[in-house]
C-alpha positions as CSV (number, residue, x, y, z in Angstrom):
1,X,0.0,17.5,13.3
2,X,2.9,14.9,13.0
3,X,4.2,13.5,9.5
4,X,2.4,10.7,9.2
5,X,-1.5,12.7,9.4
6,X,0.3,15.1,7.2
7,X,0.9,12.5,4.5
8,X,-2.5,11.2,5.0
9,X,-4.2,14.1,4.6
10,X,-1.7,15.2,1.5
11,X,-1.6,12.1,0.0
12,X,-6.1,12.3,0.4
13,X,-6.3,15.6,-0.5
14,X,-4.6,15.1,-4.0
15,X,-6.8,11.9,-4.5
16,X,-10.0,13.9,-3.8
17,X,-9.3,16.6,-6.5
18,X,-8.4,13.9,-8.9
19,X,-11.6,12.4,-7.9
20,X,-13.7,15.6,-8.2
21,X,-11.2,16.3,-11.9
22,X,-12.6,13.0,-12.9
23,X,-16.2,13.7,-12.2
24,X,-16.6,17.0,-13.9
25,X,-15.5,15.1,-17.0
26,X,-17.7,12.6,-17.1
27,X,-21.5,14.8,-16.3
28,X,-22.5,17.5,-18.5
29,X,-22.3,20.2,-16.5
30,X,-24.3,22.7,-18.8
31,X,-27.3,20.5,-17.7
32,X,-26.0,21.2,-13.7
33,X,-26.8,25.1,-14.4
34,X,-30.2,23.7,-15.9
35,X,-30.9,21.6,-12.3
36,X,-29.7,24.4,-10.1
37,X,-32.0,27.4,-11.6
38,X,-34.6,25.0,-10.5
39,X,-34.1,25.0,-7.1
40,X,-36.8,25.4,-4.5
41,X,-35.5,27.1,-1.4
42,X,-38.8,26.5,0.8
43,X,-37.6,23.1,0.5
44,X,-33.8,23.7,1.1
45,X,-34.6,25.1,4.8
46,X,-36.7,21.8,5.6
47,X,-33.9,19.9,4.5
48,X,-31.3,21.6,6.3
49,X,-33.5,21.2,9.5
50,X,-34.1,17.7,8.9
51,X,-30.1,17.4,8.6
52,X,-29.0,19.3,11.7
53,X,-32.1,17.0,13.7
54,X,-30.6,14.1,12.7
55,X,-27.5,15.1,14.4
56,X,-29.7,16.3,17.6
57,X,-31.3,13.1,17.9
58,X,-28.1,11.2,17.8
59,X,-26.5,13.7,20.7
60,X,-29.4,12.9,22.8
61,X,-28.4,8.9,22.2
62,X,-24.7,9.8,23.0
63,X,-26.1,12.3,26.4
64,X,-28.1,8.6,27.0
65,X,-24.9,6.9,27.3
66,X,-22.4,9.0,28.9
67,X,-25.4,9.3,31.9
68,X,-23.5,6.5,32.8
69,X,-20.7,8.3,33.7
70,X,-22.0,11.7,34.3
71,X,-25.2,14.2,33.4
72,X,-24.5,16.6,30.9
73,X,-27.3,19.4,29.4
74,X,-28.2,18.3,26.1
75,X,-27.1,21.6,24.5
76,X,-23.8,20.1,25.6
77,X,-23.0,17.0,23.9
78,X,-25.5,18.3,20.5
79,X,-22.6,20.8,20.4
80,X,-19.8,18.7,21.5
81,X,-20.9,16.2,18.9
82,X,-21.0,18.7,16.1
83,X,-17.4,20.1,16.8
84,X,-16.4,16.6,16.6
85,X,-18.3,16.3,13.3
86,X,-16.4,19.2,12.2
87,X,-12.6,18.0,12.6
88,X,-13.6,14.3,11.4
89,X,-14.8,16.7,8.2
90,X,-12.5,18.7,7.3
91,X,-9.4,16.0,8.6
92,X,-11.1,12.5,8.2
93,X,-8.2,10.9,10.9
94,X,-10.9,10.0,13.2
95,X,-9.6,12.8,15.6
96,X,-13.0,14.5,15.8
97,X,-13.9,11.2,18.3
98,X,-11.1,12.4,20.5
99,X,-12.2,16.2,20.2
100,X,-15.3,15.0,21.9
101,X,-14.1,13.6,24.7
102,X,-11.5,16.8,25.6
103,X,-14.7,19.2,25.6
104,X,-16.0,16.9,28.3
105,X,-12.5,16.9,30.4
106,X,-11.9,20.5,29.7
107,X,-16.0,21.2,30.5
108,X,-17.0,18.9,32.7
109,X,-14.0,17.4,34.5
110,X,-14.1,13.7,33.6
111,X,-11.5,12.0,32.0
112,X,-11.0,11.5,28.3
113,X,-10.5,7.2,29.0
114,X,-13.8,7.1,31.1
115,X,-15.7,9.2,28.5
116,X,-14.2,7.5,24.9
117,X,-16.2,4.4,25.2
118,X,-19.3,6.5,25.5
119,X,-18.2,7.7,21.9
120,X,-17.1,4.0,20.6
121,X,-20.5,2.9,21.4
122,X,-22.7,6.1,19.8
123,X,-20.7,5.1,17.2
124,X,-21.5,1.3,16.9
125,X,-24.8,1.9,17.0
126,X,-24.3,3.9,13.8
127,X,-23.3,1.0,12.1
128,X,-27.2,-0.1,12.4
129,X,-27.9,1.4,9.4
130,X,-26.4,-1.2,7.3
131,X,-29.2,-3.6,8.7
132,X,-31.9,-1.6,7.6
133,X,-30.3,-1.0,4.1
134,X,-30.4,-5.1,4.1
135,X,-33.8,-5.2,5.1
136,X,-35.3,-2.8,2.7
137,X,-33.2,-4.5,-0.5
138,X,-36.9,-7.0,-1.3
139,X,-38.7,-3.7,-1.0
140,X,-36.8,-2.3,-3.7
141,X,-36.3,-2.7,-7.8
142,X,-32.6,-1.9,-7.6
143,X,-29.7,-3.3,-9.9
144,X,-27.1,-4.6,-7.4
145,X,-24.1,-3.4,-9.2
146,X,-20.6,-5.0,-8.0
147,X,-19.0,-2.2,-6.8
148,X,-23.0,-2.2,-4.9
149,X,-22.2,-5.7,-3.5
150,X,-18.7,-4.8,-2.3
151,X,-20.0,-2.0,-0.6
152,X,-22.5,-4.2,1.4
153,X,-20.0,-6.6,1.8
154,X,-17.3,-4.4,3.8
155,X,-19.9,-2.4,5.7
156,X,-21.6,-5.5,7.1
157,X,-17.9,-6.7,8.0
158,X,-17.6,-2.9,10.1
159,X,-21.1,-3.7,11.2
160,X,-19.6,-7.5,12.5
161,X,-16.8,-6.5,14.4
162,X,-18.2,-3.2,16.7
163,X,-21.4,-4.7,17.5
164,X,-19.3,-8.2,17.9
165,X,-17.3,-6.3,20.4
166,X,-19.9,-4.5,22.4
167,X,-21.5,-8.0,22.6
168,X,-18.0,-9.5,23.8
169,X,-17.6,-6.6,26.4
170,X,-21.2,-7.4,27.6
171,X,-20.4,-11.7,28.4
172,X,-17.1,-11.8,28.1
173,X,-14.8,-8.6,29.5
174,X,-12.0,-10.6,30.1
175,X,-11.8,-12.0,27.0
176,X,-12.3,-8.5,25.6
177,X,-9.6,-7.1,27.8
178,X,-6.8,-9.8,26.6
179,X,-6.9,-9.0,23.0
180,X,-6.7,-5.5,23.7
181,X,-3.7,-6.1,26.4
182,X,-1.8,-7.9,23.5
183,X,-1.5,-4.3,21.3
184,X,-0.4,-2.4,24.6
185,X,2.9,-5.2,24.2
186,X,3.8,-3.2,20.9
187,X,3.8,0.2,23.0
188,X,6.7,1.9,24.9
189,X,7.8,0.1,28.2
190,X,7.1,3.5,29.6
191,X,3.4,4.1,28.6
192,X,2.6,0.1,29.0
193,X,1.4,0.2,32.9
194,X,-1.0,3.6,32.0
195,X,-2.1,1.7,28.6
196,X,-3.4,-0.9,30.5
197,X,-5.0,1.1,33.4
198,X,-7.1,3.2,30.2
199,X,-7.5,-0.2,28.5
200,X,-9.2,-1.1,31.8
201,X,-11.1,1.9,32.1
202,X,-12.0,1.5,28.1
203,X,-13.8,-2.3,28.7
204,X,-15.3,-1.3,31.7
205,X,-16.9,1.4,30.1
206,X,-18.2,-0.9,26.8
207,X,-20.0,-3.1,29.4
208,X,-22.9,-0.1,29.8
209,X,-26.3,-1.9,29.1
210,X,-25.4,-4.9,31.1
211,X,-29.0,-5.2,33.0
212,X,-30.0,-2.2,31.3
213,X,-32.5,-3.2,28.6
214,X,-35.0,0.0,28.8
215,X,-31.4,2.4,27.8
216,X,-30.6,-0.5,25.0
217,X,-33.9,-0.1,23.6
218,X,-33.6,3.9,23.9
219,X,-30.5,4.2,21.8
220,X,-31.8,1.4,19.1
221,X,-35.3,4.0,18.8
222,X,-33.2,7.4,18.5
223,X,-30.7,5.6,16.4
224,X,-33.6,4.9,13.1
225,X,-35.3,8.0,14.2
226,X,-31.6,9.5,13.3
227,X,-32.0,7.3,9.9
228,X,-35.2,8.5,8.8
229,X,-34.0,12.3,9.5
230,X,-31.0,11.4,7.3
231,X,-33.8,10.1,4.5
232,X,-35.7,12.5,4.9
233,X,-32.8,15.2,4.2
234,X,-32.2,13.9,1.5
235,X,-35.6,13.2,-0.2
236,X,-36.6,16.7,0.5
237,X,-33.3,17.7,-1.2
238,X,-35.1,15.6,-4.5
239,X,-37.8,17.4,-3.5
240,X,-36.1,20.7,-4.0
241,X,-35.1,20.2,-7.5
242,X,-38.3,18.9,-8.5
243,X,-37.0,15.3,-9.0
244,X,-39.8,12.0,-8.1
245,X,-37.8,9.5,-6.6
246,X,-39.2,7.1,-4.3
247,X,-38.6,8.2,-0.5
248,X,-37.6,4.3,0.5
249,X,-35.3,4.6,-2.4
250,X,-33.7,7.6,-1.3
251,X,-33.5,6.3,2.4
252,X,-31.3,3.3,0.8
253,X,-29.0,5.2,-0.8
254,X,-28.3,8.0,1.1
255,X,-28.1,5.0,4.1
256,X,-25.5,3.4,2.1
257,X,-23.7,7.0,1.1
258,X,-23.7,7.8,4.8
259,X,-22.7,4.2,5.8
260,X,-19.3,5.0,3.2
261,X,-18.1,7.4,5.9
262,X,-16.4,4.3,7.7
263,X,-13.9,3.6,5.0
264,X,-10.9,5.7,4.2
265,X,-12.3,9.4,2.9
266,X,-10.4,12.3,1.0
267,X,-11.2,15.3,3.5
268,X,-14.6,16.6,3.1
269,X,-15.2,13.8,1.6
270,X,-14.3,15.2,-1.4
271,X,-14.7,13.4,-4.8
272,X,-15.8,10.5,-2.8
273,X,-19.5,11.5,-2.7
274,X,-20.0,13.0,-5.8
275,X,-18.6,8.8,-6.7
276,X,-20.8,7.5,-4.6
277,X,-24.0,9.2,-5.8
278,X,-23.1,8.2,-9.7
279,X,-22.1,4.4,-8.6
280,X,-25.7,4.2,-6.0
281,X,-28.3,6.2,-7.7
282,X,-27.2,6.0,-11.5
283,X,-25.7,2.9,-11.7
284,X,-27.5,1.3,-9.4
285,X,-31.3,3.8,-10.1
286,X,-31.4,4.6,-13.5
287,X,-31.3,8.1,-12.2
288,X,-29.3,10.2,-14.8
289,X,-26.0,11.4,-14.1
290,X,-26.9,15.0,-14.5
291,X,-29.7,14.5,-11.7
292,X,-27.5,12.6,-9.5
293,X,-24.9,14.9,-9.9
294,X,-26.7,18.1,-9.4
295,X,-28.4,16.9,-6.1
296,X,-25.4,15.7,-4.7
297,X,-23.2,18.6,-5.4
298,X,-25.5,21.0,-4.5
299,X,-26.4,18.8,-0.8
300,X,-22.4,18.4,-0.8
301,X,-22.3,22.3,-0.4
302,X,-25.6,22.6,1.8
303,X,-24.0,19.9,4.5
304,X,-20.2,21.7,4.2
305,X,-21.8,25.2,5.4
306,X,-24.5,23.7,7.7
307,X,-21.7,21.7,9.4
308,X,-19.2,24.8,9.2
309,X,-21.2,27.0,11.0
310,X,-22.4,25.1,13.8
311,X,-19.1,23.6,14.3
312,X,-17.4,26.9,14.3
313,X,-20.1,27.8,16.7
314,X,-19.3,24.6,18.8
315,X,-15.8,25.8,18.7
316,X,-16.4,29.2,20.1
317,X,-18.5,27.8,23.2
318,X,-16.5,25.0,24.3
319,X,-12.8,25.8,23.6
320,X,-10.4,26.4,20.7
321,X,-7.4,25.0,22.3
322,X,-7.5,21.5,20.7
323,X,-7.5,22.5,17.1
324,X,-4.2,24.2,17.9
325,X,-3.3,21.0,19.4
326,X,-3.8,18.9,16.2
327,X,-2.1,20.7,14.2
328,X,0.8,21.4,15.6
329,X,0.7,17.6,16.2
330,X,0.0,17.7,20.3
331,X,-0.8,14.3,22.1
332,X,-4.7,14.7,22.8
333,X,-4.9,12.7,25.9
334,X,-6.2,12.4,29.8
């Protein structure tokens, strides 16, 4: 891992403890023993099923739009997806995208350039969310907080520019393709002529539903079926500790929460969602800071060993190598 991921993840990892320092004094945590005692575990396993489907269905998107470039059994990317999941965890430096795309080289032979835009675009369509979070705000009695409205304000902006670019790769490639040739100018004089050739490869590969409506559609459907998993974790996880809450008020919030994960995280998001929860569903609910706190600290620990184990499971079956690569600070590249 060089220096400046090892500041990062320093510099994050001291912020997140602060964060969580912060948090435990400001909930009663006598009433978080009282919460957890009343936890339902028929309802834990639902959850936990609802969460790892979620993930399934957005593989099978992903598997949807690397068939451009090759076929590749579903078990496959699911797996390849969660490893990836994994390292953007535990080391939030984005390098879980590029983990993806060397199971696939190592796996399946195709190069890491020809397979990343596959991976940019899964991940655009991620940023749909944010348009269902607008479209359910009339349906909602919710207090629109400012640190709310700043929220909205900087995901719709993410939201903006991917789809914005997907669009510009679809009618405009060339146009696409200049901008990005301007940032190869800053690079080595070495590494500019095989910049370019990946840049190449990289637009070519963001112009993949060109005359391809039916495989458009496709990912839009799995994407809020991948949505309504995500609510529907996390209502059941209400559910669990006996706590009403409306489901479409849940699927907001935990949208937004989710959404969050494009902006700068500590690793394992810690402190930042345990924030999150109080600003969204106490602030922003009425629901009390005990409750909010409980179900998010107990679903902060569910998701950390769901994603553990299948990761480290996705780990075992398609190759260690390239988390001794990050962290001894290895170019990940092909």
């Amino acid at each position: 891992m060089n220096t400046r991921n090892k500041v990062f993840l320093t510099v994050g990892s001291l912020i997140g403890i602060g964060l969580i320092v912060l948090w435990l004094s400001y909930i009663p945590l006598g009433e978080l023993k009282e919460y957890f005692s009343r936890i339902r575990p028929l309802y834990v396993i639902w959850a936990s099923l609802c969460y790892l489907g979620a993930y399934f269905v957005r593989s099978l998107r992903w598997n949807l739009i690397l068939r451009q470039s090759m076929k590749i059994p579903l078990r496959d990317t699911w797996l390849y997806a969660m490893g990836g999941n994994l390292v953007n965890y535990i080391i939030p430096i984005r390098a879980g995208e590029l983990v993806k795309c060397w199971f696939i080289k190592k796996n399946h032979n195709l190069g890491m350039a020809q397979s990343l835009p596959s991976v940019f675009i899964d991940k655009t369509f991620d940023t749909l969310a944010i348009i269902s979070v607008i479209f359910l705000i009339p349906f909602l009695t919710i207090k629109l907080n400012p640190a709310l409205n700043v929220l909205l304000a900087i995901l719709l902006l993410v939201f903006i520019l991917s789809v914005g670019l997907l669009l510009l790769a679809a009618w405009r490639k060339d146009l696409v393709l200049k901008v990005l040739t301007l940032l190869v100018k800053l690079s080595p004089q070495s590494l500019k002529a095989r910049m370019k050739e990946l840049l190449e490869q990289f637009v070519d590969g963001l112009n993949l539903f060109e005359h391809k409506p039916a495989k458009l559609v496709w990912a839009v459907i799995l994407t809020m079926i991948g949505i309504l998993l995500d609510g529907l974790y996390f209502y059941l996880i209400f559910e669990a500790f006996g706590i009403e809450f409306s489901f479409l008020m849940v699927l907001f919030g935990y949208t937004l929460i989710n959404m969050s994960y494009a902006l700068p995280q500590p690793p394992a998001q810690l402190g930042s969602n345990e924030w999150m929860m109080i600003i969204i569903f106490s602030l922003g609910f009425n629901l009390t800071k005990s409750s909010a706190s409980a179900i998010m600290a107990f679903a902060h620990i569910l998701t950390a060993l769901l994603m553990g184990i299948v990761g480290a499971f996705a780990f075992a079956y398609a190759g260690f190598e390239v988390l001794k690569m990050i962290f001894k600070g290895e170019k990940i590249d092909g």
